[in-house]
Each structure stands twice: as C-alpha cells, then as structure tokens.
C-alpha positions in Angstrom: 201.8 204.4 -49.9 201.1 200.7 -49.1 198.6 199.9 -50.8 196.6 202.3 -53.4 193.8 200.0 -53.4 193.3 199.9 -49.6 193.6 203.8 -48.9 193.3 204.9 -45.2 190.7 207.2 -43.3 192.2 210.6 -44.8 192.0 209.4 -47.8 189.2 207.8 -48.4 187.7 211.4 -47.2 189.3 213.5 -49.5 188.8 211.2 -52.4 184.8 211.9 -50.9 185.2 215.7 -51.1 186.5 215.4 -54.6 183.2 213.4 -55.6 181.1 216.2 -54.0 182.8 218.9 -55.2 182.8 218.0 -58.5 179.2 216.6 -58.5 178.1 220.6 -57.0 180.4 222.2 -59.7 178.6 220.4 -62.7 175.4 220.9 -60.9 172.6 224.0 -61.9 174.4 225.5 -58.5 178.0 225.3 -58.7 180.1 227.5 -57.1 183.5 228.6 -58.3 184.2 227.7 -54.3 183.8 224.1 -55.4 186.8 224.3 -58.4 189.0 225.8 -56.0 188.1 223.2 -53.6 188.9 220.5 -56.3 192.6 221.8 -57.2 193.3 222.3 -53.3 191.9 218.8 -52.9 194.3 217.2 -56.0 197.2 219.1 -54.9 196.9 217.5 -51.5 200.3 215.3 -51.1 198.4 212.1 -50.0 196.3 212.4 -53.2 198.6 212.9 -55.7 200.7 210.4 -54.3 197.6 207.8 -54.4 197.0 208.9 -58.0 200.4 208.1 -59.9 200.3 204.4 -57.5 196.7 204.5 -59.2 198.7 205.4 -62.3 200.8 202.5 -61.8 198.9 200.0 -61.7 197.0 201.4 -64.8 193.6 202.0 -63.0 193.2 205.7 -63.8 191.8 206.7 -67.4 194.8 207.9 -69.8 194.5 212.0 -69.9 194.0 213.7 -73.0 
C-alpha cells in the first residue's frame, strides 16, 4: 500500500460497503446477509492490509 490515507477506487468502495452494511445491520431491518457481508468485506486482502497501515500510523481505535 502507498499511502493508507489516499486509498484508491476499490477501496474507497469497499470501505463504503462496510459503512452501509453496518449502518443496515444496526438498523430495525438488518439482515444476517449484511454481517456476512461485513466479515467478507474485512477479510478482503486490500482491506485488511489498509487497516494495520491504518494501525500504523495509530488512526484506528485500540480493540478491546
């Protein structure tokens, strides 16, 4: 990854699916499609590589 705070086209989309997807799965609506669509989504190479460069640079919150 180049740069974790300039992430490309792909990225930018899935990190947009994750946002939707969680936002339906808290919702009155949510679907059990939408957590299987979040751990597909966060196992996705590009994302979990953009999350520990995230990491990194300490811009994530710490997990619990």
């Amino acid at each position: 990854m180049s740069d974790p705070l300039e992430p490309g086209l792909t990225l930018l989309v899935k990190l947009g699916s994750i946002a939707v997807h969680a936002d339906e799965g808290l919702g009155s609506k949510g679907h059990v499609f939408d957590l299987r669509a979040l751990s597909s989504i966060l196992s996705d190479p590009e994302v979990v590589e953009w999350l520990a460069a995230m990491d990194a640079l300490a811009l994530l919150p710490v997990r619990r």
